[in-house]
N, C-alpha and C positions, 0 to 999 in steps of 0.2 A: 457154160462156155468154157471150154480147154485154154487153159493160157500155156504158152512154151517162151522160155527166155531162152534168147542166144546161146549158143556152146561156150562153156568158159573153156580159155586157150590153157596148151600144155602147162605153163610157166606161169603161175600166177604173183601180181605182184604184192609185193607187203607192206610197204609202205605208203600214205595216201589211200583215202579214200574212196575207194570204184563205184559211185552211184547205182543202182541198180538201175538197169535200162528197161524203159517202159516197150511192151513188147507193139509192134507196128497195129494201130489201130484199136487197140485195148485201152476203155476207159481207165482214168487217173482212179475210180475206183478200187480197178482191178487191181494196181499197183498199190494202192496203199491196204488193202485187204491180206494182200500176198506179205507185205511187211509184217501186219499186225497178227500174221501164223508165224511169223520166224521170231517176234520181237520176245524177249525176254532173258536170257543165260547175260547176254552182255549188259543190258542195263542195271541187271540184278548183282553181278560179281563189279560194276564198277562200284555202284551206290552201297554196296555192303562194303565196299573199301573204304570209305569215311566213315567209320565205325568209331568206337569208342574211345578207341586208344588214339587214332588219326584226329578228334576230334579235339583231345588232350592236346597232342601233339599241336595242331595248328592255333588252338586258345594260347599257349605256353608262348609259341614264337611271335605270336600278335602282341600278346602283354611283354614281352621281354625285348623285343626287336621292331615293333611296330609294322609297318608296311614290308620291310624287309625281304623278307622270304617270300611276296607275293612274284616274283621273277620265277623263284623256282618249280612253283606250282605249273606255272603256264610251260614251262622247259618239259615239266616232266608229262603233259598230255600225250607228245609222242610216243616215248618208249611205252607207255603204258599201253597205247592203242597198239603197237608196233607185237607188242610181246601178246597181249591178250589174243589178237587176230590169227598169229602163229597155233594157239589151242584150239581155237574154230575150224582153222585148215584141219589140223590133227581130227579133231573128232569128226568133220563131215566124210574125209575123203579115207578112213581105218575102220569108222563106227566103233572104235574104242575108246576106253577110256585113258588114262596118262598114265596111270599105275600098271594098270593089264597093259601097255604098249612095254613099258621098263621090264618088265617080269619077262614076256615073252621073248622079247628080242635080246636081252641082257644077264637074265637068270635070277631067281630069287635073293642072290646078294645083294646084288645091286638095289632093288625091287625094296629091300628093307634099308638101304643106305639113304633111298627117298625116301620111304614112310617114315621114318624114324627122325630126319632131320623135317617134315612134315608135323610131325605131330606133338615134336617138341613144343613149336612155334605155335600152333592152332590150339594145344591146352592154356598156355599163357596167353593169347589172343581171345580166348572164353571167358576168362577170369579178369581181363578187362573188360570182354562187354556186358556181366554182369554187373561187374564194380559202377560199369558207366550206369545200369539201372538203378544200384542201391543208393548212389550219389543224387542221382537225377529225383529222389524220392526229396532230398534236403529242399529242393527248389519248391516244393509244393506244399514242403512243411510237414510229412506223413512217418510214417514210421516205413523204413524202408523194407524190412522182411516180409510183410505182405505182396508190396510191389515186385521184387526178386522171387517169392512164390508164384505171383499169379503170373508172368512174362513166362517162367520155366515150362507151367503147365502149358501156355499158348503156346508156344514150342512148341511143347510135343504132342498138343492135335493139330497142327498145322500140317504135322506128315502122318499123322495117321490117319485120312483119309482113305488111304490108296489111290490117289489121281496124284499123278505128275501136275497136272494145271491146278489143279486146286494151291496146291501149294508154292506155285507161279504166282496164281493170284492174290496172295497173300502176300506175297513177297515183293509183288508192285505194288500192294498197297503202301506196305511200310515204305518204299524207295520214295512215294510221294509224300511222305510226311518230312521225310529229310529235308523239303525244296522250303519247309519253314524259316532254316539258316537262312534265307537270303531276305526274306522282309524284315528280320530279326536283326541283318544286318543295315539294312538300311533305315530302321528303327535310330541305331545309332549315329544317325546323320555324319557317317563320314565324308570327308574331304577329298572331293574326286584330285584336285591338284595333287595334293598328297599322296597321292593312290600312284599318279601316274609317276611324279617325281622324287618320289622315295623308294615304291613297290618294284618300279620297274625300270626307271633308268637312271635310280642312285647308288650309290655305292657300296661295296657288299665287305662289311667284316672280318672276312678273311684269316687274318689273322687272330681271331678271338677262340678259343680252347671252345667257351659255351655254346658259340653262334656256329661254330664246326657238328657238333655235340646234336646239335638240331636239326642241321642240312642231313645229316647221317637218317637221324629219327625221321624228318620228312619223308627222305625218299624209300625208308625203311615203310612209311605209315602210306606210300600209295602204291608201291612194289610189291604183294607178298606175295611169298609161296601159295597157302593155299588157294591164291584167283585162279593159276594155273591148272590146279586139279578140279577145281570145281566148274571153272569156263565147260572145259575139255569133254568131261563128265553128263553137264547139263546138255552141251549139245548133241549128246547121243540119246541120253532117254530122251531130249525131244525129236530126235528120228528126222534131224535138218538134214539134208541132201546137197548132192553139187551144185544143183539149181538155186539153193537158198543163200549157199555163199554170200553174193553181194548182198542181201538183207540184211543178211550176222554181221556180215563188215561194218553194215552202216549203223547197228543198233551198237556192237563195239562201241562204236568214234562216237555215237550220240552219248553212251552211258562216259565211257574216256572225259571226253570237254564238260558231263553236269556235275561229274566229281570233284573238280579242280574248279570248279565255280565255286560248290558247298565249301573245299576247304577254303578258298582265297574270300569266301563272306566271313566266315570264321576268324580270320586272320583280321579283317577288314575290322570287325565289330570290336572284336577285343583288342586292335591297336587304336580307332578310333576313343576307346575309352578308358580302360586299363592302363594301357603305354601312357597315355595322356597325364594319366591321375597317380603312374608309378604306382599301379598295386597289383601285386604279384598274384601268381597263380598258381596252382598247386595240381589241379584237378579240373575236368570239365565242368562238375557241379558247382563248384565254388566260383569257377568266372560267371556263370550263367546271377550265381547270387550276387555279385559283385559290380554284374550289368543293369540290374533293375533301380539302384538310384541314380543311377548316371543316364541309361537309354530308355527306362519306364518299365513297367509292369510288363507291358506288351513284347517286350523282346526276352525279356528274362523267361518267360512265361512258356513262347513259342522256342527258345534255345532248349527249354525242359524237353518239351513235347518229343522236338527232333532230334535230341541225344537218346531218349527213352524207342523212340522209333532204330533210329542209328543202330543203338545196340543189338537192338530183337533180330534185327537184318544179319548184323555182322556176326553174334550167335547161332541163328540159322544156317548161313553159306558156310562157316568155319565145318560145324559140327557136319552137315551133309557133306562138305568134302572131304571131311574126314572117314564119314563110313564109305563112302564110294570109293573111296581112294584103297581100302584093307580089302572090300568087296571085291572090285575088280581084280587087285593082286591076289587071293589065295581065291577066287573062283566061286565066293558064295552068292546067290542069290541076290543081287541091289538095285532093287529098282522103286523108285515110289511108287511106280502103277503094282505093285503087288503087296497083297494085304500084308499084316504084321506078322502074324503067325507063319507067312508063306515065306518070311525073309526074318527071322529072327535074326540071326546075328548081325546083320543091317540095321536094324531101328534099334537092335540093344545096345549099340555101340555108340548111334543118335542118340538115346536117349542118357546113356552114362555119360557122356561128354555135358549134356544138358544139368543133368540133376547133379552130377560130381562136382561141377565149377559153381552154380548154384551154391551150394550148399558151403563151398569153403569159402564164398565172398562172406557168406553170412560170419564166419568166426570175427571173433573181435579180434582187434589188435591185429589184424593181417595189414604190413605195408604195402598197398593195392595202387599207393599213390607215384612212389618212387618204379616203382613195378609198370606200369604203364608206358613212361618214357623209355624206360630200358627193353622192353619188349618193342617196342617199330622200331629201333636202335637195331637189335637183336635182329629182327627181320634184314633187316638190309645185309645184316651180319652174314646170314647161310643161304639167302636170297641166290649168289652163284651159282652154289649148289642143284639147287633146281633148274635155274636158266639152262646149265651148262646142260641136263639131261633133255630139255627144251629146243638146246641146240642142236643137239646131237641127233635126237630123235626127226627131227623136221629139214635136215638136212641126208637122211641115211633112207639113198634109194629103197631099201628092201621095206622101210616100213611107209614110204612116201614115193611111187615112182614119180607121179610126176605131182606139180604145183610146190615145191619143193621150194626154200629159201632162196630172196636175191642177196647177191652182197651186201645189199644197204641195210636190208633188214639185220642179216649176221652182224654188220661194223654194230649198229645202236647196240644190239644185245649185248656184245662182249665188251661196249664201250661202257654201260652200264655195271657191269659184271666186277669189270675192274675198279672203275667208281666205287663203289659199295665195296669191294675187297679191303679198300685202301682203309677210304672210313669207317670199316668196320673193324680192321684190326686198331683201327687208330682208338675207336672209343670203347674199345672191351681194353684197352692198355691203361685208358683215361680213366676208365670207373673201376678195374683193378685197384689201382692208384692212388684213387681219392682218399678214403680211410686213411690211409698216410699220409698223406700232405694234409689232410685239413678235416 
């Protein structure tokens, strides 16, 4: 049986979710069949946003501030859905990717001013999410260089298949191990009152240098650059069309809202016990160790599992947007539906990104710990950067004639933009600084 949806009109909008309309007489099957062929780029780039470093990020603000920061998670679902949905338009309605759209329309300068401020950000985003593996080994008691080997190798047969969906499927596997954070958090029997009356209609810090320090690293740790390349990307090799739009929209806003779940249980767990008990945190793995005589076995247990998942994810989406991202801009061959050998500088690129971060988490004595925070800092830091060629791009008839930015969408983005400018220059001043002062 043919299914057709409606014409989507010239002007599409960006903001808010446009359900996809069940077409006149066509079972609810058919409708959720037709999701379950579009569903994947968006659940997969939000749930890899909770990644290692995110995962640091949101333990640190739970044990240090308690409920605190739970307001800003729920703030940030918008722009997150708002900016991600912009790359879906981009890829259904160019068939391109975000790097080949810069190059083409812009020229190889530019083309290298994004990869460059890309891939600064995606090697130090690697290097946490193996740290998050070798950490995540203490939880279990193991020696961790095994565990950091065998994760690298699953890497890298996960893309050498040759199937784009293969490696889909793997990668919703791991997104469902992440959904652990949240019995792990309710393990820790926190305080709905408290949740409501601290998280989200109490008083906010403000004036505190550390608790500024964190808002920057939040919004640094659900914001990056690489969603943008990887969204954009994934939606082309899976060959989504005009038609699919509202699916992608809605698989977007599904993955947007279970991200900001995982980190606000994160937050929840470790203010319900941490904050409680004032003991500090250093690292994902150590709060995970620090939750098992306070919330039991069972959450400590399951915070392992889905930090070790977490990473594998945010390791995987980094490193493929990173090769699609050089593939697309000089023209080589990237695609996961083509074997290894037919796209060499593609998977070599995946796979040095893999084995290169690998291998330098293993040295001793690497500060992997202070390095974390300052990386989702850091993201939020050149996070403009991208936005701005985001904006540009999706608002510039020749490469979008039509469905093209509303003003609401453009205000959130540059509203953000500037956000993140402010507190980014502000904590690259602050941790310039510290060395001398203290």
């Amino acid at each position: 049986m043919k299914v057709r949806l409606p014409e989507e009109p010239d002007t599409l909008p960006t903001v808010g979710v446009q359900p996809p309309v069940r077409p006149r007489g066509a079972a609810p099957w058919v409708w959720l069949l037709r999701f379950l062929a579009v569903v994947g780029p968006g659940l997969i780039v939000t749930f890899a946003d909770t990644e290692a470093g995110s995962i640091t990020t949101a333990a640190v603000s739970g044990a240090q501030y308690g409920m605190k920061l739970i307001l800003l998670q729920l703030l940030l679902i918008v722009p997150l859905y708002v900016i991600q949905e912009m790359t879906v338009r981009l890829g259904i309605y160019t068939g391109k990717g975000h790097a080949q759209l810069i190059r083409e329309r812009y020229g190889i300068g530019w083309a290298w001013v994004s990869l460059g401020t890309m891939l600064l950000t995606n090697l130090a985003a690697l290097v946490t999410e193996f740290a998050g593996i070798a950490g995540a080994a203490l939880i279990f008691g193991i020696n961790p260089q095994p565990l950091v080997i065998a994760a690298a190798i699953a890497l890298l047969l996960i893309v050498a298949s040759g199937k784009y969906k293969r490696a889909e499927y793997a990668a919703l596997a791991l997104c469902s191990v992440e959904l652990l954070f949240i019995p792990a958090a309710i393990a820790a029997h926190p305080n709905l009152g408290a949740i409501l009356h601290q998280g989200i209609l109490g008083s906010q810090p403000l004036g505190n240098q550390s608790y500024l320090l964190l808002v920057a690293s939040n919004i640094g740790a659900v914001i990056m650059p690489w969603m943008i390349f990887y969204q954009q990307s994934a939606t082309v090799e899976k060959k989504l069309r005009e038609r699919d739009l509202p699916f992608a929209r809605l698989d977007t806003a599904i993955g947007s809202v279970a991200t900001q779940i995982i980190m606000i249980a994160i937050i929840v767990m470790t203010a319900a016990t941490l904050y409680v008990h004032r003991i500090a945190v250093i690292d994902a793995a150590h709060a995970a160790l620090a939750l098992i005589p306070l919330a039991g076995r069972f959450a400590g247990v399951a915070f392992g599992v889905a930090l070790i998942g977490a990473s594998m994810l945010g390791a995987l989406v980094v490193s493929l947007a990173t090769s699609w991202a050089f593939g697309e801009a000089f023209g080589w061959p990237c695609s996961l539906e083509m074997p290894v050998l037919g796209a060499k500088r593609f998977y070599g690129l995946y796979a040095l990104g893999i084995v290169g971060t690998a291998a330098l988490v293993l040295i001793p004595g690497l500060p992997l710990i202070q390095l974390t925070v300052y990386v989702e800092a850091f993201n939020g830091f050149v996070l403009p950067i991208v936005l701005g060629f985001l904006l540009v791009l999706i608002n510039d008839p020749k490469v979008l004639p039509r469905a093209r930015n509303t003003w609401l969408g453009n205000t959130i983005t540059i509203a953000i933009s500037l956000t993140v400018v402010v507190l980014g220059f502000w904590m690259l001043v602050a941790t310039i600084r510290a060395p001398a002062g203290g």
